[in-house]
Chimera marker file (.cmm) of the C-alpha trace (Angstrom):
<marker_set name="trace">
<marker id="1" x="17.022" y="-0.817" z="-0.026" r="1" g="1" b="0" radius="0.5"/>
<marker id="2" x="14.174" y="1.915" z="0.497" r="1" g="1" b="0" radius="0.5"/>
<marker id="3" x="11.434" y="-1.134" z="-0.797" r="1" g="1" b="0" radius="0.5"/>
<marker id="4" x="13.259" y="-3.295" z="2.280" r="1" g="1" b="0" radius="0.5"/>
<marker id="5" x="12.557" y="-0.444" z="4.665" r="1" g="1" b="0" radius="0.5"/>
<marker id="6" x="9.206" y="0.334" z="3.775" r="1" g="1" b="0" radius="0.5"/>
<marker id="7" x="8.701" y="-3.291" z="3.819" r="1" g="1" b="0" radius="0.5"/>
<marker id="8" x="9.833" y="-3.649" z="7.292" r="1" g="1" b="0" radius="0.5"/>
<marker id="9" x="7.480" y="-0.927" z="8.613" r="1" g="1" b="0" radius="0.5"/>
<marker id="10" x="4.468" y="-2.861" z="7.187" r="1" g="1" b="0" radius="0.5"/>
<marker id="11" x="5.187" y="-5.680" z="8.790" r="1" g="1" b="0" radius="0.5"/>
<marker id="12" x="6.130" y="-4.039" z="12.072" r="1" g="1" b="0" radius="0.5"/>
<marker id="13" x="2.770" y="-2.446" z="11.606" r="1" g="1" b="0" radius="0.5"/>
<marker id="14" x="0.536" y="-5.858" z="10.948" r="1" g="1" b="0" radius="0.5"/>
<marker id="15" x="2.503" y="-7.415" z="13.540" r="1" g="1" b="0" radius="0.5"/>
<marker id="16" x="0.940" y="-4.644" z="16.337" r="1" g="1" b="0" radius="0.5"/>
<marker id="17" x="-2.753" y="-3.931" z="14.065" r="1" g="1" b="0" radius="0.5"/>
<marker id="18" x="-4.557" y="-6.986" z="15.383" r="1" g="1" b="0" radius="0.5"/>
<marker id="19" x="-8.086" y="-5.139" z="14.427" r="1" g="1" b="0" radius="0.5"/>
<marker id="20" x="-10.686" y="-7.205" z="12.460" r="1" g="1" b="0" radius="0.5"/>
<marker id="21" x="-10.395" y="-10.861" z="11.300" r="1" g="1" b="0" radius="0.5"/>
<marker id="22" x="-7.444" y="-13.411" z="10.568" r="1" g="1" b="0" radius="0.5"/>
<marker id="23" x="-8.706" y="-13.183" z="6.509" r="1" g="1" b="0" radius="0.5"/>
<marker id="24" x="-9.000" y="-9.422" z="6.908" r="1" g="1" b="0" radius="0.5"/>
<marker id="25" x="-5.290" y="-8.690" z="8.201" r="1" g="1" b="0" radius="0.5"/>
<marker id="26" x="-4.165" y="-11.216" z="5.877" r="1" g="1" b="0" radius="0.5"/>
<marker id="27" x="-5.720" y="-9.131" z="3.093" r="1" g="1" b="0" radius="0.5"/>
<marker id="28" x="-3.992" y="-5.888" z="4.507" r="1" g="1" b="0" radius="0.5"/>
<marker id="29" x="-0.657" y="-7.622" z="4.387" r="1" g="1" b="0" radius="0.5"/>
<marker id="30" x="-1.310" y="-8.849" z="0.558" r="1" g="1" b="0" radius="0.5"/>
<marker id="31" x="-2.172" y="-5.141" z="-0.828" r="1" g="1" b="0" radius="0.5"/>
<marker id="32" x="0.430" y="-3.773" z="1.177" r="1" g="1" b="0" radius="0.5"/>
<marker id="33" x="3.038" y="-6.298" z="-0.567" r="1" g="1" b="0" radius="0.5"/>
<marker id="34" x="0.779" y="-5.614" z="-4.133" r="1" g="1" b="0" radius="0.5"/>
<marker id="35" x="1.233" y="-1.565" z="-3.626" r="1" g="1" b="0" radius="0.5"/>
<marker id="36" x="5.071" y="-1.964" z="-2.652" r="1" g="1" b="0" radius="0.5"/>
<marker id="37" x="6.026" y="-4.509" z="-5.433" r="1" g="1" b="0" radius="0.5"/>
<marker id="38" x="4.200" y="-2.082" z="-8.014" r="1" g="1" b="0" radius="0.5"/>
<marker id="39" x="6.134" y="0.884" z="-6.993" r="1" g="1" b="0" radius="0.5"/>
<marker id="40" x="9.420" y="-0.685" z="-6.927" r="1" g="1" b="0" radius="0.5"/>
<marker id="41" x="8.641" y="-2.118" z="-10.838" r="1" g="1" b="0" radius="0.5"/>
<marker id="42" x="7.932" y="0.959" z="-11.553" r="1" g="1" b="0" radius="0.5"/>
<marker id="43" x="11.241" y="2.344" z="-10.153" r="1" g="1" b="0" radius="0.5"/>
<marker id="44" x="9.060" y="5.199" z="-8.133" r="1" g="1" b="0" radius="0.5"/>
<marker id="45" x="9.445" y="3.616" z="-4.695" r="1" g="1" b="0" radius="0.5"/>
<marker id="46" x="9.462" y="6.593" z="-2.068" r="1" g="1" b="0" radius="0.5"/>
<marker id="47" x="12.588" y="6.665" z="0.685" r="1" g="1" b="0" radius="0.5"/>
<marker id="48" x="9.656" y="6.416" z="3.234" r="1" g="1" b="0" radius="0.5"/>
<marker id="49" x="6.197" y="6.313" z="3.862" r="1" g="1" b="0" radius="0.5"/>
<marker id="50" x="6.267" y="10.153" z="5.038" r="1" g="1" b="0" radius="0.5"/>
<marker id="51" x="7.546" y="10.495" z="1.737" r="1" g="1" b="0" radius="0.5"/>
<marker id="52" x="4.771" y="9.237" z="-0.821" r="1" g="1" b="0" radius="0.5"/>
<marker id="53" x="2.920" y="11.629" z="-2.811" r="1" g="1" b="0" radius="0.5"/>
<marker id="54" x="-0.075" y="11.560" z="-4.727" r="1" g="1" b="0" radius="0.5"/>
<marker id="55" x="1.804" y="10.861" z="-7.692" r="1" g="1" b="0" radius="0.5"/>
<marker id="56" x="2.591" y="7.441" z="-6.018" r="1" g="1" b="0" radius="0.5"/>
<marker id="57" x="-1.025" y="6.700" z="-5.713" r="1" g="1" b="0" radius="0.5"/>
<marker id="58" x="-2.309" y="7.884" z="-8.997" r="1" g="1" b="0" radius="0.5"/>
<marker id="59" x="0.291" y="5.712" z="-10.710" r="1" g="1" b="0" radius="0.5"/>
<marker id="60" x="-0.409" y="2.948" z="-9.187" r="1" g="1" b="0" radius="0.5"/>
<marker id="61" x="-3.891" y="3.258" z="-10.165" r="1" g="1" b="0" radius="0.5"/>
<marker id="62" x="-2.855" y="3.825" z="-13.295" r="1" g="1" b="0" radius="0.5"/>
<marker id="63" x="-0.693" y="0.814" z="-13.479" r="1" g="1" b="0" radius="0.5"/>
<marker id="64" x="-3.698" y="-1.461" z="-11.859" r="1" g="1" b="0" radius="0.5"/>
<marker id="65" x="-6.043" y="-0.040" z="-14.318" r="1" g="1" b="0" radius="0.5"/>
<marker id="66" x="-3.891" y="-1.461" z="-17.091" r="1" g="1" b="0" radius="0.5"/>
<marker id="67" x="-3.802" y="-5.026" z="-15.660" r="1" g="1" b="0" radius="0.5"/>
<marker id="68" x="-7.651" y="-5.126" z="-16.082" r="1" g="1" b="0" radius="0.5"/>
<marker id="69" x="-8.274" y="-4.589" z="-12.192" r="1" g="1" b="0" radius="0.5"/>
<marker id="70" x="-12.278" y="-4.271" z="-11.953" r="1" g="1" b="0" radius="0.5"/>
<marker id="71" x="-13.379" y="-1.204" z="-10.150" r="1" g="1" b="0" radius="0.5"/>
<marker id="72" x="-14.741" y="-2.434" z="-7.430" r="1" g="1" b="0" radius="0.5"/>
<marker id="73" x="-11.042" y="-4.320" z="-6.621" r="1" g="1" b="0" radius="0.5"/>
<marker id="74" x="-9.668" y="-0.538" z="-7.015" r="1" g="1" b="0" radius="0.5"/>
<marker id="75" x="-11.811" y="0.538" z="-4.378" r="1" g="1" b="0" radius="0.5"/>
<marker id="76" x="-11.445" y="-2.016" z="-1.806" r="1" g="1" b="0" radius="0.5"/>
<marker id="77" x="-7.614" y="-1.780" z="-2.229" r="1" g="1" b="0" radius="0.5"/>
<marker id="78" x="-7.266" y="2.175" z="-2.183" r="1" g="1" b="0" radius="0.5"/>
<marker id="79" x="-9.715" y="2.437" z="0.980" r="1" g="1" b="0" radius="0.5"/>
<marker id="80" x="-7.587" y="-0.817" z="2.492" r="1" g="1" b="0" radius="0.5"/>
<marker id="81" x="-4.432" y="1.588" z="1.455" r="1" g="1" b="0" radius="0.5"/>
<marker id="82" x="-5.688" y="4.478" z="3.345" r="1" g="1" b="0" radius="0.5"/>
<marker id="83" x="-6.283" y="2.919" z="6.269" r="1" g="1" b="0" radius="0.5"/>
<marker id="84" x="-3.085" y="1.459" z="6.400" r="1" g="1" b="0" radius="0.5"/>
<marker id="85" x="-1.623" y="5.154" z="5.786" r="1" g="1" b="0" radius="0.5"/>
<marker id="86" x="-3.500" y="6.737" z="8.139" r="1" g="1" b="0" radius="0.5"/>
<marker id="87" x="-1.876" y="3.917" z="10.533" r="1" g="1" b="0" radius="0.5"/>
<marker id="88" x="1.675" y="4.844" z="9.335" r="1" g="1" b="0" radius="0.5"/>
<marker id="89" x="0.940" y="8.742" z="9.797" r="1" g="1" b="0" radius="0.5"/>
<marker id="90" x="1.081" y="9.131" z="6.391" r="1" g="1" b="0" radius="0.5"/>
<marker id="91" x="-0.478" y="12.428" z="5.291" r="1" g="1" b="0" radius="0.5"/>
<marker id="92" x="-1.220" y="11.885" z="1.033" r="1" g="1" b="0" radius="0.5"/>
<marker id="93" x="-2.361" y="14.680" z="-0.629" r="1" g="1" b="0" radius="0.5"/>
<link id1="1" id2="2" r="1" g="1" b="0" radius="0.2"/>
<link id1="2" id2="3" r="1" g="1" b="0" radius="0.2"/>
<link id1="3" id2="4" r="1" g="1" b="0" radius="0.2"/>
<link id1="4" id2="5" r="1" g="1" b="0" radius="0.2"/>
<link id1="5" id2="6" r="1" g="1" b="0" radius="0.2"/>
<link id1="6" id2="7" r="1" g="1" b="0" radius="0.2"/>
<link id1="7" id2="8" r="1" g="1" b="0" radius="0.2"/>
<link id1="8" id2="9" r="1" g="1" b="0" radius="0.2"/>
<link id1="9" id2="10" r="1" g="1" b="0" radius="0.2"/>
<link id1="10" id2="11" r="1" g="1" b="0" radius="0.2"/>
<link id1="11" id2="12" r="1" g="1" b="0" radius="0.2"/>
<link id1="12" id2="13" r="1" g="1" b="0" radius="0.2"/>
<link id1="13" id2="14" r="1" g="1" b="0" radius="0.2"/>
<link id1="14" id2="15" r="1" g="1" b="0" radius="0.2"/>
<link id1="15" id2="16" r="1" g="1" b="0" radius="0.2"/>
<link id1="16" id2="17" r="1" g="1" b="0" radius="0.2"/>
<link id1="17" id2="18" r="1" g="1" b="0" radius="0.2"/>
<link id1="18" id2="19" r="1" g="1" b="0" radius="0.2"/>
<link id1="19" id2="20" r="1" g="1" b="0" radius="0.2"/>
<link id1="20" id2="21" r="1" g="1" b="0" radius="0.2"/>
<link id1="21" id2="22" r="1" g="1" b="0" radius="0.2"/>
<link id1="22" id2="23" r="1" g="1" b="0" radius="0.2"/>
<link id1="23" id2="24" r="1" g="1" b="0" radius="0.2"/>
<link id1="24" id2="25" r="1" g="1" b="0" radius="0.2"/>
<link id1="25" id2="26" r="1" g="1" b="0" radius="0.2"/>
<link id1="26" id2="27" r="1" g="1" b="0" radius="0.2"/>
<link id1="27" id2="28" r="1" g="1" b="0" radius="0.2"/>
<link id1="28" id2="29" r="1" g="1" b="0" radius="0.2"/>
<link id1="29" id2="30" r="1" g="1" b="0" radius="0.2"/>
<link id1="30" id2="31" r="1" g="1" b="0" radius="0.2"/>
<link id1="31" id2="32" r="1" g="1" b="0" radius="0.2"/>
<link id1="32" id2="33" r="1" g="1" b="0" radius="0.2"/>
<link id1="33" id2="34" r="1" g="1" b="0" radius="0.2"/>
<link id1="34" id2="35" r="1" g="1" b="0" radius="0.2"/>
<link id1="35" id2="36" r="1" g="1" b="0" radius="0.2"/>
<link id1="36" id2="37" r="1" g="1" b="0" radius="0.2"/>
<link id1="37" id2="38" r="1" g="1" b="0" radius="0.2"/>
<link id1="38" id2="39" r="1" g="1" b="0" radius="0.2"/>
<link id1="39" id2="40" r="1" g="1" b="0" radius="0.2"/>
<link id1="40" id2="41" r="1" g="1" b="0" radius="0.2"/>
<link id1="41" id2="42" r="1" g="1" b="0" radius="0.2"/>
<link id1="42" id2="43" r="1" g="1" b="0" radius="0.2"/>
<link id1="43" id2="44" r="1" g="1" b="0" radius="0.2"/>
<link id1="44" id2="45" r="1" g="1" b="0" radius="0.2"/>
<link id1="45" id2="46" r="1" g="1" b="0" radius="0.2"/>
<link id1="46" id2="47" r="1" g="1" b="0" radius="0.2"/>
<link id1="47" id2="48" r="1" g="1" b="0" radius="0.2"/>
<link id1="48" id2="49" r="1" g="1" b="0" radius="0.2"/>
<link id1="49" id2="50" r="1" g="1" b="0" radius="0.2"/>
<link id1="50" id2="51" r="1" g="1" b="0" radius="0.2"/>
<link id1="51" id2="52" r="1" g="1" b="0" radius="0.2"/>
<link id1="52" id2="53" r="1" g="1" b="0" radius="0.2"/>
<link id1="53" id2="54" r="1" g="1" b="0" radius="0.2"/>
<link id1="54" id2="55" r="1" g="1" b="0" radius="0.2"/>
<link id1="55" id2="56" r="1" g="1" b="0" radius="0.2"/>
<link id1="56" id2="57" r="1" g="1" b="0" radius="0.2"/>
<link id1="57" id2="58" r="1" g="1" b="0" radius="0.2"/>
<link id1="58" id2="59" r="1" g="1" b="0" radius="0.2"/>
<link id1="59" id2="60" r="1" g="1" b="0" radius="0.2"/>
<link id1="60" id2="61" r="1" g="1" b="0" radius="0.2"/>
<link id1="61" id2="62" r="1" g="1" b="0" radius="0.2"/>
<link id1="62" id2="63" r="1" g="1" b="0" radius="0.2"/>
<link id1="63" id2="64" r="1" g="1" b="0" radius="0.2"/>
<link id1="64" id2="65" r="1" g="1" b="0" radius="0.2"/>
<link id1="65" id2="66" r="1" g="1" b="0" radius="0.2"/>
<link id1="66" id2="67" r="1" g="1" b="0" radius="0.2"/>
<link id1="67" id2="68" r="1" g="1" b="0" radius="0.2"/>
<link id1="68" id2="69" r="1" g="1" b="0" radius="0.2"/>
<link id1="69" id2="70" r="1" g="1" b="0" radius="0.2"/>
<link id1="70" id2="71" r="1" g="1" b="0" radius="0.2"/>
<link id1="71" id2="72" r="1" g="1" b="0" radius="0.2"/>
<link id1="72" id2="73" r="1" g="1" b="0" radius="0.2"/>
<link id1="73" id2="74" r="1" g="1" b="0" radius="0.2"/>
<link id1="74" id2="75" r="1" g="1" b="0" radius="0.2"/>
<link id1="75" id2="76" r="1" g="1" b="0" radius="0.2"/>
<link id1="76" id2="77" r="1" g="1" b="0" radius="0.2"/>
<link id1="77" id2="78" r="1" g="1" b="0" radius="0.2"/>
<link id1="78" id2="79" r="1" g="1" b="0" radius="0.2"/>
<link id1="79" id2="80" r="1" g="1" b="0" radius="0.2"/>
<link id1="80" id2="81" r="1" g="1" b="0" radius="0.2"/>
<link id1="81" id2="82" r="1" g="1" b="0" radius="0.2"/>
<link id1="82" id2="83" r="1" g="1" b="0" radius="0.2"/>
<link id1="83" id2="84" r="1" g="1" b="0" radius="0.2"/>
<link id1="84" id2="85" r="1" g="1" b="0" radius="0.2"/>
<link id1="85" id2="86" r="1" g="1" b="0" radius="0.2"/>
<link id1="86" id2="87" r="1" g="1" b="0" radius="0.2"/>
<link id1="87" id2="88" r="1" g="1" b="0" radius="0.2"/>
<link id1="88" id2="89" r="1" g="1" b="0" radius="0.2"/>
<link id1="89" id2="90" r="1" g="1" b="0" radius="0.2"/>
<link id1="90" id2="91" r="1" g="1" b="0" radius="0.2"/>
<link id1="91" id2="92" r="1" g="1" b="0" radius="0.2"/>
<link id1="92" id2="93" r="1" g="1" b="0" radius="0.2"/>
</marker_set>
């Protein structure tokens, strides 16, 4: 239920962000999904976005890092993830 929520907030969110490009908003929407589906695997999925910690980020690092994600992918997706957090008033760390 929380991973619906969360889910829904996202989407709310894209829905009003219309800033940058049609490839770069759909690129938002596809890390958001990535970051979402990887929590709920991993059965850490926070109640709501207020509510993720750190923790949440350095595992899914973690988990990303054990896929064989290059660097450089890491980077694009955790400064893509803060934006979208900053968006959500979503204070990590």
């Amino acid at each position: 239920m929380t991973v619906n929520l969360l889910r829904t907030q996202a989407v709310l969110l894209m829905k009003t962000n219309k800033e940058g490009t049609y490839k770069e908003r759909k690129r938002r929407a596809f890390i958001l999904d990535k970051m979402l589906r990887e929590l709920y695997v991993a059965r850490q999925a926070p109640a709501s976005w207020q509510d993720l910690e750190t923790r949440h980020i350095h595992l899914l690092i973690k988990r990303w890092k054990s896929q064989k994600v290059k660097p450089s992918t890491l980077m694009r997706y955790m400064t893509i993830i803060r934006r979208i957090l900053a968006d959500l008033n979503c204070d990590v760390g």
